[in-house]
mmCIF entry with sequence, helices, sheets and N, C-alpha, C, O atoms, coordinates in Angstrom:
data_MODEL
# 
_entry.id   MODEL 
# 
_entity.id                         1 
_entity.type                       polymer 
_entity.pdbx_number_of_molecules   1 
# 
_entity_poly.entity_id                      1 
_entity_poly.type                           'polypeptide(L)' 
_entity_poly.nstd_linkage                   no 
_entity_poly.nstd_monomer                   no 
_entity_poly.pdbx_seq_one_letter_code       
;(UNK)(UNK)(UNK)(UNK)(UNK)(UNK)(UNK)(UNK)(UNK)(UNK)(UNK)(UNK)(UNK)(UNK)(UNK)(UNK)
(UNK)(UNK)(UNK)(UNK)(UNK)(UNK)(UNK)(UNK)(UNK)(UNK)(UNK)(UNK)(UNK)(UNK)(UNK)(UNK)
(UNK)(UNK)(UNK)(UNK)(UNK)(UNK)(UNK)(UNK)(UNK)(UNK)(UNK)(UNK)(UNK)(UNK)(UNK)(UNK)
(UNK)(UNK)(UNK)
;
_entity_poly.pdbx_seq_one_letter_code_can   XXXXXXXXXXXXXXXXXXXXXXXXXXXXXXXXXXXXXXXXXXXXXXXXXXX 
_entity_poly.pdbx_strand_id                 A 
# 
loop_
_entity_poly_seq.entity_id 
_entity_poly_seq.num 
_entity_poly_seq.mon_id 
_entity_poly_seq.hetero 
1 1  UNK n 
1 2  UNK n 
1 3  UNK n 
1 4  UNK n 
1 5  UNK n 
1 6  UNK n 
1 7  UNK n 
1 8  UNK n 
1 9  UNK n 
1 10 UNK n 
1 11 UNK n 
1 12 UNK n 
1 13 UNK n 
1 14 UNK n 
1 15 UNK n 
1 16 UNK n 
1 17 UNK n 
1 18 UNK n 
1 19 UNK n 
1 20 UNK n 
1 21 UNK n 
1 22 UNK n 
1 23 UNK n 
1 24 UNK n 
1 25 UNK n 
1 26 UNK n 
1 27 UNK n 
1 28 UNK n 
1 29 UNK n 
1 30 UNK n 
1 31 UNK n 
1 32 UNK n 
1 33 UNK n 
1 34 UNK n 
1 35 UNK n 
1 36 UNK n 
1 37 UNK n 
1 38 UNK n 
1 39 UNK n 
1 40 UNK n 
1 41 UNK n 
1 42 UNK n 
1 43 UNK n 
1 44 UNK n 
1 45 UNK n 
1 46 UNK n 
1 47 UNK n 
1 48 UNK n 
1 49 UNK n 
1 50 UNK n 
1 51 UNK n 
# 
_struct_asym.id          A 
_struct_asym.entity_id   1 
# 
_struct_conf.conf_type_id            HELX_P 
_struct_conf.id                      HELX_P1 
_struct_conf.pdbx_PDB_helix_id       AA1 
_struct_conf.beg_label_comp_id       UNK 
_struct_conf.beg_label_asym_id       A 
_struct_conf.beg_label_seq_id        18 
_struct_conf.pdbx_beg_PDB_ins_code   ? 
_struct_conf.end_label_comp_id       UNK 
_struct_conf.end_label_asym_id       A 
_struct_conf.end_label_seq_id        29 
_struct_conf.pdbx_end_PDB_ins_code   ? 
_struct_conf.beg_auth_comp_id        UNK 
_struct_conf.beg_auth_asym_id        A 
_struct_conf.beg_auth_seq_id         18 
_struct_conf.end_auth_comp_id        UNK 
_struct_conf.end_auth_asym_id        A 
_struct_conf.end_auth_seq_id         29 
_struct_conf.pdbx_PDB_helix_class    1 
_struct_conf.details                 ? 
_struct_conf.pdbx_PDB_helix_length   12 
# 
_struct_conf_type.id          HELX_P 
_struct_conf_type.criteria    ? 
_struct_conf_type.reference   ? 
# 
_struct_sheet.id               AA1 
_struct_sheet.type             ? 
_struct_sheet.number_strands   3 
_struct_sheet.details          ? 
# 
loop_
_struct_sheet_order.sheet_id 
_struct_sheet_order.range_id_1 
_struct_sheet_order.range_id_2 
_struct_sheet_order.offset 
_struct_sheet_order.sense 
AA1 1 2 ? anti-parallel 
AA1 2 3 ? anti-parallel 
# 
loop_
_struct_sheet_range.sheet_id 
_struct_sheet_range.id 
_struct_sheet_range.beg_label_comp_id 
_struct_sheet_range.beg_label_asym_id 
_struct_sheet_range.beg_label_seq_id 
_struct_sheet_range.pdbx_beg_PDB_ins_code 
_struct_sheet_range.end_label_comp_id 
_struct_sheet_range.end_label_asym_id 
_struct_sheet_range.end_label_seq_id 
_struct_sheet_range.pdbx_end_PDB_ins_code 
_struct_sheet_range.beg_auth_comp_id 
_struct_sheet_range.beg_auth_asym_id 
_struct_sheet_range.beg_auth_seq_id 
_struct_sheet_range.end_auth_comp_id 
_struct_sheet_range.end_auth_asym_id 
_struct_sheet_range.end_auth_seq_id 
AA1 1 UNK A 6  ? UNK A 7  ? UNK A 6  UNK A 7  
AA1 2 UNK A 42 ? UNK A 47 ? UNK A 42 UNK A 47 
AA1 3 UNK A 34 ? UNK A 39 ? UNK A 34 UNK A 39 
# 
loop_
_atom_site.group_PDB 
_atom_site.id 
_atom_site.type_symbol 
_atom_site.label_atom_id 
_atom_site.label_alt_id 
_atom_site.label_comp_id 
_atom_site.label_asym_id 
_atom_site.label_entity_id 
_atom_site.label_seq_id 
_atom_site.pdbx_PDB_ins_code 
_atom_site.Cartn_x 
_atom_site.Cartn_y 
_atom_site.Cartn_z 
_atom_site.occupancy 
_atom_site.B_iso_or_equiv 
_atom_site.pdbx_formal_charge 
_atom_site.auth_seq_id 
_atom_site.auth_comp_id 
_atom_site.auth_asym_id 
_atom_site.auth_atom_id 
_atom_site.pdbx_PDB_model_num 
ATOM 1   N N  . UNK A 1 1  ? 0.142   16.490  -2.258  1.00 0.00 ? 1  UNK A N  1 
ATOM 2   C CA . UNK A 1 1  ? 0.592   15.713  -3.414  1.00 0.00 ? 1  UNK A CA 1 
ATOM 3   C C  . UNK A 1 1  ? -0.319  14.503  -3.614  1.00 0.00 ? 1  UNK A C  1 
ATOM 4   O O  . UNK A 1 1  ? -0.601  13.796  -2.647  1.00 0.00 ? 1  UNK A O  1 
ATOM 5   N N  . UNK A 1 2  ? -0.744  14.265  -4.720  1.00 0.00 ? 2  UNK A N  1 
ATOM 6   C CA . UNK A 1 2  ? -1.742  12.976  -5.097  1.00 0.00 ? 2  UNK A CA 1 
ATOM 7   C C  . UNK A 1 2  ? -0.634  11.909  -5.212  1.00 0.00 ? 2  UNK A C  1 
ATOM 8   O O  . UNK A 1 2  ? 0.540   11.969  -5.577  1.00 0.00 ? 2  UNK A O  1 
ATOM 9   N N  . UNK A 1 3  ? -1.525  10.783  -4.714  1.00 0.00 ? 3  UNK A N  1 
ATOM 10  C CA . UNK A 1 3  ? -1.128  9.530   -4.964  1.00 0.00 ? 3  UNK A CA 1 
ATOM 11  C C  . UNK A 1 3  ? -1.742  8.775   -5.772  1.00 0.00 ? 3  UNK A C  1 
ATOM 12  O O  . UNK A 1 3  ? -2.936  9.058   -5.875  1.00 0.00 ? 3  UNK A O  1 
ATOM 13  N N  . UNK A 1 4  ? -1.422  7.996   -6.333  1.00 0.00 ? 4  UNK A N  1 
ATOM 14  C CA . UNK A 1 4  ? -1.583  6.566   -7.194  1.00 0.00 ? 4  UNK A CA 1 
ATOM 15  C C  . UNK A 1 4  ? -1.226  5.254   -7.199  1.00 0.00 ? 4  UNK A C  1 
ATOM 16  O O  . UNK A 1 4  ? -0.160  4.735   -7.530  1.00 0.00 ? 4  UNK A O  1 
ATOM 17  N N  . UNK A 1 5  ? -2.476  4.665   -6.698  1.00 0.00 ? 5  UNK A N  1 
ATOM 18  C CA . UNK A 1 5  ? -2.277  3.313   -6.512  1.00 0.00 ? 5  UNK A CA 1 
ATOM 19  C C  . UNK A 1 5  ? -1.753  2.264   -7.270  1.00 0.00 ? 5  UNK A C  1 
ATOM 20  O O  . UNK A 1 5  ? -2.318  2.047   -8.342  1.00 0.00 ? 5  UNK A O  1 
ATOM 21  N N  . UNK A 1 6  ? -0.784  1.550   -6.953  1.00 0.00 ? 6  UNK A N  1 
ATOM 22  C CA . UNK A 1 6  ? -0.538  0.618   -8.363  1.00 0.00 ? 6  UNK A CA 1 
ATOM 23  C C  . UNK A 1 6  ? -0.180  -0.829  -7.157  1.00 0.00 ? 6  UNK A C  1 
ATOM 24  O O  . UNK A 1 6  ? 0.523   -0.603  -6.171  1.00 0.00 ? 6  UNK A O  1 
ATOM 25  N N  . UNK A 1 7  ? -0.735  -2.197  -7.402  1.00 0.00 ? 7  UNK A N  1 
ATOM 26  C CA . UNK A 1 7  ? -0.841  -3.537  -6.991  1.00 0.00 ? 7  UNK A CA 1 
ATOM 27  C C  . UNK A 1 7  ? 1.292   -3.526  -7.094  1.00 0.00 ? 7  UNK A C  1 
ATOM 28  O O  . UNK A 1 7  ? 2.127   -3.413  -7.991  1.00 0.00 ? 7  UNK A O  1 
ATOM 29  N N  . UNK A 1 8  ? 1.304   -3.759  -5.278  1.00 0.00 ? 8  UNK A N  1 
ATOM 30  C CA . UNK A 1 8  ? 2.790   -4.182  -5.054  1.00 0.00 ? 8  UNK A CA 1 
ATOM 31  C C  . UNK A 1 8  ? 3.256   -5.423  -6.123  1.00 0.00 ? 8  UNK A C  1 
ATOM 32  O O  . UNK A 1 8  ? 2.776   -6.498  -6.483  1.00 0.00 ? 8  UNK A O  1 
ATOM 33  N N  . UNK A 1 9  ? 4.447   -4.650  -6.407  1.00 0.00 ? 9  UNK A N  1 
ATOM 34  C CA . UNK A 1 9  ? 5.005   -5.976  -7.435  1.00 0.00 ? 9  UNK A CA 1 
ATOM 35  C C  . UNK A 1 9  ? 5.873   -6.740  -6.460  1.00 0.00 ? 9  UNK A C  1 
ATOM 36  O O  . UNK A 1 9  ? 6.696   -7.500  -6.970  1.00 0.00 ? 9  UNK A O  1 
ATOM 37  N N  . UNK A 1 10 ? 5.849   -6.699  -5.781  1.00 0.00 ? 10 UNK A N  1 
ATOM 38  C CA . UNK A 1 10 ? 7.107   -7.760  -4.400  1.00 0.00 ? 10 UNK A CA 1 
ATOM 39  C C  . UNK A 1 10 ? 6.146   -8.593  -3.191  1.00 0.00 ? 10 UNK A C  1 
ATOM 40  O O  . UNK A 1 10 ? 6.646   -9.395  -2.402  1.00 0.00 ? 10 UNK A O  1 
ATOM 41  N N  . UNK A 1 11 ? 4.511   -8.192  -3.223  1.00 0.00 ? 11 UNK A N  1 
ATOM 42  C CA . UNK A 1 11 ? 3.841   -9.076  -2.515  1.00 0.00 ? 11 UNK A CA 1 
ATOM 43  C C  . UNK A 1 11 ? 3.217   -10.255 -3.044  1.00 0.00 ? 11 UNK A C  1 
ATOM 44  O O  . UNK A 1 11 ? 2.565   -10.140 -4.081  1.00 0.00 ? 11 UNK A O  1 
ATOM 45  N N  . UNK A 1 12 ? 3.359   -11.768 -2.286  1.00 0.00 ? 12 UNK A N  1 
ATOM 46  C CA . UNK A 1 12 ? 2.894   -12.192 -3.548  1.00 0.00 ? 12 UNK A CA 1 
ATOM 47  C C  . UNK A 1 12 ? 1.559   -13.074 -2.146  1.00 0.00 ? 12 UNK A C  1 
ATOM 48  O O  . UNK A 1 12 ? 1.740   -13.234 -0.939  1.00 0.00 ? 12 UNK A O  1 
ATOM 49  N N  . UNK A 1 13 ? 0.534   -13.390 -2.872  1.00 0.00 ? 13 UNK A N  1 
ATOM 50  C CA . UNK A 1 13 ? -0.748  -14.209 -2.030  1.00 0.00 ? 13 UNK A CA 1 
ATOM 51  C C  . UNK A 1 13 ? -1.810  -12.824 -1.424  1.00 0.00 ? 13 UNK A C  1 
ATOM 52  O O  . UNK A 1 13 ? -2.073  -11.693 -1.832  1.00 0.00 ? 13 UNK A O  1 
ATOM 53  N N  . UNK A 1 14 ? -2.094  -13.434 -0.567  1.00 0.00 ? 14 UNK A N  1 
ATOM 54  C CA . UNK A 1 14 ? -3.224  -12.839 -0.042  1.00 0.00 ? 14 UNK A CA 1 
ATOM 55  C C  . UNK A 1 14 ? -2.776  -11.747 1.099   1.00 0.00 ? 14 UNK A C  1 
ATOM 56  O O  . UNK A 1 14 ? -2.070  -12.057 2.058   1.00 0.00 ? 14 UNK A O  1 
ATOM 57  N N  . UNK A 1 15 ? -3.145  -10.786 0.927   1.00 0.00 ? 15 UNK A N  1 
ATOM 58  C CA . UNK A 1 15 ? -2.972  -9.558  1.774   1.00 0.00 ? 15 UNK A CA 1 
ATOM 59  C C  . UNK A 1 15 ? -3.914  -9.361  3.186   1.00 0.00 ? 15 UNK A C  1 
ATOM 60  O O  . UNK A 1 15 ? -5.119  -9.143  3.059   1.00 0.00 ? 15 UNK A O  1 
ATOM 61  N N  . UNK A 1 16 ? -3.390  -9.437  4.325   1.00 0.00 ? 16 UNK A N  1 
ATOM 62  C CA . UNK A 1 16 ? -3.902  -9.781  5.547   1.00 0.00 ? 16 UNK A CA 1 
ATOM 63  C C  . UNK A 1 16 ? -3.316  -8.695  6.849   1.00 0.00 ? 16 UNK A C  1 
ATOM 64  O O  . UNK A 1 16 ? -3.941  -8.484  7.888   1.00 0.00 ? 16 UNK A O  1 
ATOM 65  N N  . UNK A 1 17 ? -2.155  -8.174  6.540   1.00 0.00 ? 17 UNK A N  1 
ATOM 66  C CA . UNK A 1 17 ? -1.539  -7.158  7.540   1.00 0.00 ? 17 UNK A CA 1 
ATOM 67  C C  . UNK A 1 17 ? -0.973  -6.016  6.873   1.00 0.00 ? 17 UNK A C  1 
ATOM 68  O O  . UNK A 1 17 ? 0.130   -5.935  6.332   1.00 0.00 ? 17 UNK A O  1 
ATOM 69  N N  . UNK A 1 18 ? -2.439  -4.594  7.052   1.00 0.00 ? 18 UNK A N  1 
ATOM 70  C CA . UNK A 1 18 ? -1.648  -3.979  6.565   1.00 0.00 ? 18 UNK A CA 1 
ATOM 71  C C  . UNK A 1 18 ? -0.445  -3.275  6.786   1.00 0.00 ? 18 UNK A C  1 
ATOM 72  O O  . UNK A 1 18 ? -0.024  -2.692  5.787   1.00 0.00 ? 18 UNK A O  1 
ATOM 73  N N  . UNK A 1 19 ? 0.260   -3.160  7.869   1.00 0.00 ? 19 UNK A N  1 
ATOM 74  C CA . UNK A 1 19 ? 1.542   -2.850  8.407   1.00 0.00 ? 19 UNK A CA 1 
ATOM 75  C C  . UNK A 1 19 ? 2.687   -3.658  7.427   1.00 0.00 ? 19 UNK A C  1 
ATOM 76  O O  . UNK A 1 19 ? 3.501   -3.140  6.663   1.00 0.00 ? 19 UNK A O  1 
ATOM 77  N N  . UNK A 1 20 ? 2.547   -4.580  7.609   1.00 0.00 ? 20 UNK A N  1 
ATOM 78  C CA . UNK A 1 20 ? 3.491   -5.580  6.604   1.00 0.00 ? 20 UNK A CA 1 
ATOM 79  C C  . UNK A 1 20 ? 3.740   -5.048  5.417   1.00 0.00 ? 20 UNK A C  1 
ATOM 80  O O  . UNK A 1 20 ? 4.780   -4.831  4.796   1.00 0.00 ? 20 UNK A O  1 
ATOM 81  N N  . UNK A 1 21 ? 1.932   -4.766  5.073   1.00 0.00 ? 21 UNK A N  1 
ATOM 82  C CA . UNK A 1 21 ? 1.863   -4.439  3.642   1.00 0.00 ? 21 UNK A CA 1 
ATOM 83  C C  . UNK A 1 21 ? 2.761   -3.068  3.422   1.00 0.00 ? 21 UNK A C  1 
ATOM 84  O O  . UNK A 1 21 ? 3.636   -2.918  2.568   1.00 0.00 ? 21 UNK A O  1 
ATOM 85  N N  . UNK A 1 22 ? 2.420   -2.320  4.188   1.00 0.00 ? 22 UNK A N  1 
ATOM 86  C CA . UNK A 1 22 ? 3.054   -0.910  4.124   1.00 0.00 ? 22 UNK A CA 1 
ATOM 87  C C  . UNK A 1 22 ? 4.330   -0.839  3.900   1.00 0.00 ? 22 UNK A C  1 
ATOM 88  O O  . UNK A 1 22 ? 4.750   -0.417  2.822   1.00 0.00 ? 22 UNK A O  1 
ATOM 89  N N  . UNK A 1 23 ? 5.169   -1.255  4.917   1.00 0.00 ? 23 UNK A N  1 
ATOM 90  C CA . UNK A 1 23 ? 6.491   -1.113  5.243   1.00 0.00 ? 23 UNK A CA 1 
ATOM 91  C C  . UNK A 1 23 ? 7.242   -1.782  4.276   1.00 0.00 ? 23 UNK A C  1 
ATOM 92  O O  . UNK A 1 23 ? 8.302   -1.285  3.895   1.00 0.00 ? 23 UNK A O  1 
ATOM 93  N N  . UNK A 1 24 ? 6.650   -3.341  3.615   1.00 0.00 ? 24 UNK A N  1 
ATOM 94  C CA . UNK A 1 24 ? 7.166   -3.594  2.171   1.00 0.00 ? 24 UNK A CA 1 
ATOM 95  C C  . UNK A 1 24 ? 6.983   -2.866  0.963   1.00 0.00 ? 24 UNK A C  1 
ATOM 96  O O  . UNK A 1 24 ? 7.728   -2.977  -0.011  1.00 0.00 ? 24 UNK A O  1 
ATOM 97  N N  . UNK A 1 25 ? 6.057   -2.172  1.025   1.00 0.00 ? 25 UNK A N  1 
ATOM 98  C CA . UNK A 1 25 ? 5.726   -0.831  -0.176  1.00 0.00 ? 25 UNK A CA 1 
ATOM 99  C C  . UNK A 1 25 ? 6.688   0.111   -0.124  1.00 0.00 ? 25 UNK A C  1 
ATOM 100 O O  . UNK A 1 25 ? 7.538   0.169   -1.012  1.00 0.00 ? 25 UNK A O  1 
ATOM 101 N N  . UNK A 1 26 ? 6.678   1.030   0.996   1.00 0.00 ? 26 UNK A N  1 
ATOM 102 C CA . UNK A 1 26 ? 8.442   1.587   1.493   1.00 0.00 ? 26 UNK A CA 1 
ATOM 103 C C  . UNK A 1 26 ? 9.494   1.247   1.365   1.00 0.00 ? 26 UNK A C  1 
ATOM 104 O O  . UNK A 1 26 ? 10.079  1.656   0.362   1.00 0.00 ? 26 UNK A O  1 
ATOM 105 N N  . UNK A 1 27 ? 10.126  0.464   2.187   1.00 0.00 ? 27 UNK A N  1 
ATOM 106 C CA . UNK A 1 27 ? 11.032  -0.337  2.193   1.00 0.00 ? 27 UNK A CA 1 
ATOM 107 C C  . UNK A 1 27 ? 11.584  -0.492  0.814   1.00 0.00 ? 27 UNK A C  1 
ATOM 108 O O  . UNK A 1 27 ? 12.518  0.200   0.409   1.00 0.00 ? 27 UNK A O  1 
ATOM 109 N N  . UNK A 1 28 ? 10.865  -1.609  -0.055  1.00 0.00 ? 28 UNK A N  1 
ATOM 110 C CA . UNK A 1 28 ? 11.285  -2.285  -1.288  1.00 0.00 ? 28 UNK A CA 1 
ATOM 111 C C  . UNK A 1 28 ? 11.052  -1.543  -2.627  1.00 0.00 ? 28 UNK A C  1 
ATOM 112 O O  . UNK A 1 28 ? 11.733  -1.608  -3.650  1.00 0.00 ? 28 UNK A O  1 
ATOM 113 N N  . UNK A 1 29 ? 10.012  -0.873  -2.402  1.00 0.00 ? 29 UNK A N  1 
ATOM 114 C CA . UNK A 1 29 ? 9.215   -0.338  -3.288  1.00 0.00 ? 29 UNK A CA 1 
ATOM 115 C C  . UNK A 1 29 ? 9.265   1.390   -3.970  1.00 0.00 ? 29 UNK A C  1 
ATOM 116 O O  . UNK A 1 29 ? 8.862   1.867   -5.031  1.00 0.00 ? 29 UNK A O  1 
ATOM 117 N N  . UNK A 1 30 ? 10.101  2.088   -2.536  1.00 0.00 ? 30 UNK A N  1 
ATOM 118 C CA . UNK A 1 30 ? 9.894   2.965   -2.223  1.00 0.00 ? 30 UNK A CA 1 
ATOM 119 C C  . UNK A 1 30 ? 8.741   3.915   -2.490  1.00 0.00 ? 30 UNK A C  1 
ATOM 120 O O  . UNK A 1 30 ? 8.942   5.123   -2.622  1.00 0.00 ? 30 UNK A O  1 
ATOM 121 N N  . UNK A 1 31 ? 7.493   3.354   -2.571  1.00 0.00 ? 31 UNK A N  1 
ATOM 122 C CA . UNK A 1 31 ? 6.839   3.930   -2.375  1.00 0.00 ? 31 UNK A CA 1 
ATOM 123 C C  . UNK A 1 31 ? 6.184   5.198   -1.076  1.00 0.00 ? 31 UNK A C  1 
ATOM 124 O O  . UNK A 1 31 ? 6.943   5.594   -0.191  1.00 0.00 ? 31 UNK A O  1 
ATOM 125 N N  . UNK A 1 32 ? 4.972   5.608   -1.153  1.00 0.00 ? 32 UNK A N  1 
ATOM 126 C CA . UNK A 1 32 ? 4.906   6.691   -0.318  1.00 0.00 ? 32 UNK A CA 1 
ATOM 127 C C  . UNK A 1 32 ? 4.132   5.326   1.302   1.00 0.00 ? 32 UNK A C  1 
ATOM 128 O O  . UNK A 1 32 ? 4.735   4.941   2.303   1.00 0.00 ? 32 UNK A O  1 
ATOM 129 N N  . UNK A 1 33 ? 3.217   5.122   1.014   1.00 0.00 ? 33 UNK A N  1 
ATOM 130 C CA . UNK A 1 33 ? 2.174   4.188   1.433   1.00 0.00 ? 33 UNK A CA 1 
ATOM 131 C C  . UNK A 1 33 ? 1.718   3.235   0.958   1.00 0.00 ? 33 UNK A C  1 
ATOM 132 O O  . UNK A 1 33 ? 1.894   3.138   -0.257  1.00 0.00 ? 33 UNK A O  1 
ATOM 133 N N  . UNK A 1 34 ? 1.054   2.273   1.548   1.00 0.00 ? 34 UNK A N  1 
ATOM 134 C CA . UNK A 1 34 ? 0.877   0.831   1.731   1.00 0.00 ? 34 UNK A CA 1 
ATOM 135 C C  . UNK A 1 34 ? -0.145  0.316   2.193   1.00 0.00 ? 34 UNK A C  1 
ATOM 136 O O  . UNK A 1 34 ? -0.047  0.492   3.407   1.00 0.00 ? 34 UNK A O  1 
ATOM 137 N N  . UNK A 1 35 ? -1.497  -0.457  1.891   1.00 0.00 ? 35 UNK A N  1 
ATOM 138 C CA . UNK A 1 35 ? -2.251  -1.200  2.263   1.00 0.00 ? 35 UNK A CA 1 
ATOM 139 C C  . UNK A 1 35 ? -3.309  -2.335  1.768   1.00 0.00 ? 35 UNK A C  1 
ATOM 140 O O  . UNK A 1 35 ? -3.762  -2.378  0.624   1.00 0.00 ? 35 UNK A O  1 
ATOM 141 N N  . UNK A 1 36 ? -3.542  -3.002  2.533   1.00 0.00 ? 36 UNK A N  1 
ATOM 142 C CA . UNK A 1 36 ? -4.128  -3.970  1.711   1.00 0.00 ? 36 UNK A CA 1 
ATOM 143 C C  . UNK A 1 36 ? -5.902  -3.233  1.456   1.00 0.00 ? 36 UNK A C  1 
ATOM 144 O O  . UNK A 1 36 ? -6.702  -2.527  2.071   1.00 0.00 ? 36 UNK A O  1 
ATOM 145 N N  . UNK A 1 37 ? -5.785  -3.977  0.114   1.00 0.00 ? 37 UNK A N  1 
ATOM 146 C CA . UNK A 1 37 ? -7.496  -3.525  -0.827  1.00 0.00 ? 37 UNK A CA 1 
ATOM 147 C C  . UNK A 1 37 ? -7.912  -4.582  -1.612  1.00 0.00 ? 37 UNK A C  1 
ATOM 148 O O  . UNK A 1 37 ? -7.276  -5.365  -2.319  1.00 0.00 ? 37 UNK A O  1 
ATOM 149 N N  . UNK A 1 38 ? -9.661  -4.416  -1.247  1.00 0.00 ? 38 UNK A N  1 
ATOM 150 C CA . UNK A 1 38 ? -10.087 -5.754  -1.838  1.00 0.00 ? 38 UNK A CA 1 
ATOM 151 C C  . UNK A 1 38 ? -10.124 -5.517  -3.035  1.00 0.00 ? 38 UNK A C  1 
ATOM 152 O O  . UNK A 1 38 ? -10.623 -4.518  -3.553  1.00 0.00 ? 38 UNK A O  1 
ATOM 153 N N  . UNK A 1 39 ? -9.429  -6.704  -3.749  1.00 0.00 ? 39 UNK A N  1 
ATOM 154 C CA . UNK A 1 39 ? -9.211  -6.507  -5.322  1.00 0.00 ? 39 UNK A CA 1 
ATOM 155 C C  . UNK A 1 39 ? -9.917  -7.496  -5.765  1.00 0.00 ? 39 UNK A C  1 
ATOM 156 O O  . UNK A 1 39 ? -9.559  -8.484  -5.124  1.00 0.00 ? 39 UNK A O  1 
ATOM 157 N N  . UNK A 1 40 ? -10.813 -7.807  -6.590  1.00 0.00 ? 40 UNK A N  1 
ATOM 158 C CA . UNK A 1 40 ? -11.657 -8.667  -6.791  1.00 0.00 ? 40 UNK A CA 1 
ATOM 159 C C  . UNK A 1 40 ? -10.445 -10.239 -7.150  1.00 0.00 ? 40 UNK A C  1 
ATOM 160 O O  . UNK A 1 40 ? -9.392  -10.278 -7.788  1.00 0.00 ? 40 UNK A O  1 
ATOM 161 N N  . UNK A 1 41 ? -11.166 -11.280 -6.451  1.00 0.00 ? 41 UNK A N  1 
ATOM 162 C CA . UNK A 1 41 ? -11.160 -11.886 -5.597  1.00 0.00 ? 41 UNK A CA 1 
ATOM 163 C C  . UNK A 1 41 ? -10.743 -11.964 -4.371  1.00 0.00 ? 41 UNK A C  1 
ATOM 164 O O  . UNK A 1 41 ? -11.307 -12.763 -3.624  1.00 0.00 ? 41 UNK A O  1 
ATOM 165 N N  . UNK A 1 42 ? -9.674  -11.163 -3.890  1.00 0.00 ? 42 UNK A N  1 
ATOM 166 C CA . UNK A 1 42 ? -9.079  -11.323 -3.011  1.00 0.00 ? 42 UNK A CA 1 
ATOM 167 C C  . UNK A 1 42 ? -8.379  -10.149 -2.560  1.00 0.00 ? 42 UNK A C  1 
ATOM 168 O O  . UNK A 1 42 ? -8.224  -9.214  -3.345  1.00 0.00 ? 42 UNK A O  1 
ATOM 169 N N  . UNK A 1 43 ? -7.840  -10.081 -1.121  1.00 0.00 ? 43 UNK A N  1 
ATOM 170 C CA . UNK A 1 43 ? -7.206  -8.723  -0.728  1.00 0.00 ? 43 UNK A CA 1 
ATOM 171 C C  . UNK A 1 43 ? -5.461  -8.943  -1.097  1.00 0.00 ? 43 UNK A C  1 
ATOM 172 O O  . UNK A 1 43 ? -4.612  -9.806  -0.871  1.00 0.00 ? 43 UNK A O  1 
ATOM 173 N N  . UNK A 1 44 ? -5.526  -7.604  -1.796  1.00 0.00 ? 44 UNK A N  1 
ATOM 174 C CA . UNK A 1 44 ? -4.313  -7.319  -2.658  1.00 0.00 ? 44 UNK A CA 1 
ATOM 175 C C  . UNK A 1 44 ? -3.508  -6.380  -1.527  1.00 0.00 ? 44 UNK A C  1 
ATOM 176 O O  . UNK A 1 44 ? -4.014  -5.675  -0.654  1.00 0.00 ? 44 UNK A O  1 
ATOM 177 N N  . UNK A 1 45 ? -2.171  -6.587  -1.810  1.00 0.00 ? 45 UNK A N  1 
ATOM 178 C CA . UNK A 1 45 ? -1.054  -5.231  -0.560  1.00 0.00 ? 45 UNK A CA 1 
ATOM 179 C C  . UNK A 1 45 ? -0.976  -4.635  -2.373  1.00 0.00 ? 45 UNK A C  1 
ATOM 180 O O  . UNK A 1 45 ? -0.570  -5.098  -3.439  1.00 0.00 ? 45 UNK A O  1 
ATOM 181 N N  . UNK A 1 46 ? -1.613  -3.394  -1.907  1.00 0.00 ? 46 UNK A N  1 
ATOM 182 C CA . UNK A 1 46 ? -1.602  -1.727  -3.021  1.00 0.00 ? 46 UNK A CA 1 
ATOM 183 C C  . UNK A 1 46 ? -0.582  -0.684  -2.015  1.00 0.00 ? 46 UNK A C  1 
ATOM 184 O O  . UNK A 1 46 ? -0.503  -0.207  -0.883  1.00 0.00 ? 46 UNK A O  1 
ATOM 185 N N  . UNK A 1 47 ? 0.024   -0.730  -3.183  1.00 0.00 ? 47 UNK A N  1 
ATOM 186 C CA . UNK A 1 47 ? 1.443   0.486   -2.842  1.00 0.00 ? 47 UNK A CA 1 
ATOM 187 C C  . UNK A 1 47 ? 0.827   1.815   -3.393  1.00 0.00 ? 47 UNK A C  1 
ATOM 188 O O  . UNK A 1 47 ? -0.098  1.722   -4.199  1.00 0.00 ? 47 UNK A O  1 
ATOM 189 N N  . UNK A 1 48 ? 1.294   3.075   -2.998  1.00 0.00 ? 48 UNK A N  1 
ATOM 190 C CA . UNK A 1 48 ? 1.022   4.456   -3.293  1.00 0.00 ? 48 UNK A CA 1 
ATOM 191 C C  . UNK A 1 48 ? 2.156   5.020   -3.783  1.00 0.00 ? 48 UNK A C  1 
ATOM 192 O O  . UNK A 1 48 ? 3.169   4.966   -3.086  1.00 0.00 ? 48 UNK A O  1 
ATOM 193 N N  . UNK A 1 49 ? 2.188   5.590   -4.920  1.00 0.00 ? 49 UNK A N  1 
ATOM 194 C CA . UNK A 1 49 ? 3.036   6.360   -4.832  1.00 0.00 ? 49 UNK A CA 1 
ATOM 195 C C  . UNK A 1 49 ? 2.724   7.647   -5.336  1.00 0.00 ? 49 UNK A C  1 
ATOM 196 O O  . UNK A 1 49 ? 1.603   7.803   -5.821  1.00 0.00 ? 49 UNK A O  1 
ATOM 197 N N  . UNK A 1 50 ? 3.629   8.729   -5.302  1.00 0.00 ? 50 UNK A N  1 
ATOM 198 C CA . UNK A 1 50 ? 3.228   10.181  -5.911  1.00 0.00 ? 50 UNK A CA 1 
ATOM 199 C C  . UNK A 1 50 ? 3.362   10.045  -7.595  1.00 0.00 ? 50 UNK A C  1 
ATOM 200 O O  . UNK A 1 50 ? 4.337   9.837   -8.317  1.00 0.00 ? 50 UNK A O  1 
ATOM 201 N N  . UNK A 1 51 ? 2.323   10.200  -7.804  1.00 0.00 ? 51 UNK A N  1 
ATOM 202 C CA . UNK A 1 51 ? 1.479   10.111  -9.663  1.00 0.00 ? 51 UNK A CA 1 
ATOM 203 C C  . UNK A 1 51 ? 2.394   11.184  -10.402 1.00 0.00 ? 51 UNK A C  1 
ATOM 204 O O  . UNK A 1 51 ? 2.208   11.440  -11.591 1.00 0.00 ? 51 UNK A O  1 
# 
């Protein structure tokens, strides 16, 4: 199954752990997966979900 990235709407600042990142993508988000990506300027927590 493909995924699609879309910028967590529940993280807010700079993305530094992606575990954190993940499990709030899940958790809150229910998304599939979770990690942080450099998003120009800065590292963003990007949630996955199935597209």
């Amino acid at each position: 199954q493909k995924l699609c990235e879309r910028p967590s709407g529940t993280w807010s600042g700079v993305c530094g752990n992606n575990n954190a990142c993940k499990n709030q993508c899940i958790r809150l988000e229910k998304a599939r997966h979770g990690s942080c990506n450099y998003v120009f300027p800065a590292h963003k927590c990007i949630c996955y979900f199935p597209c």
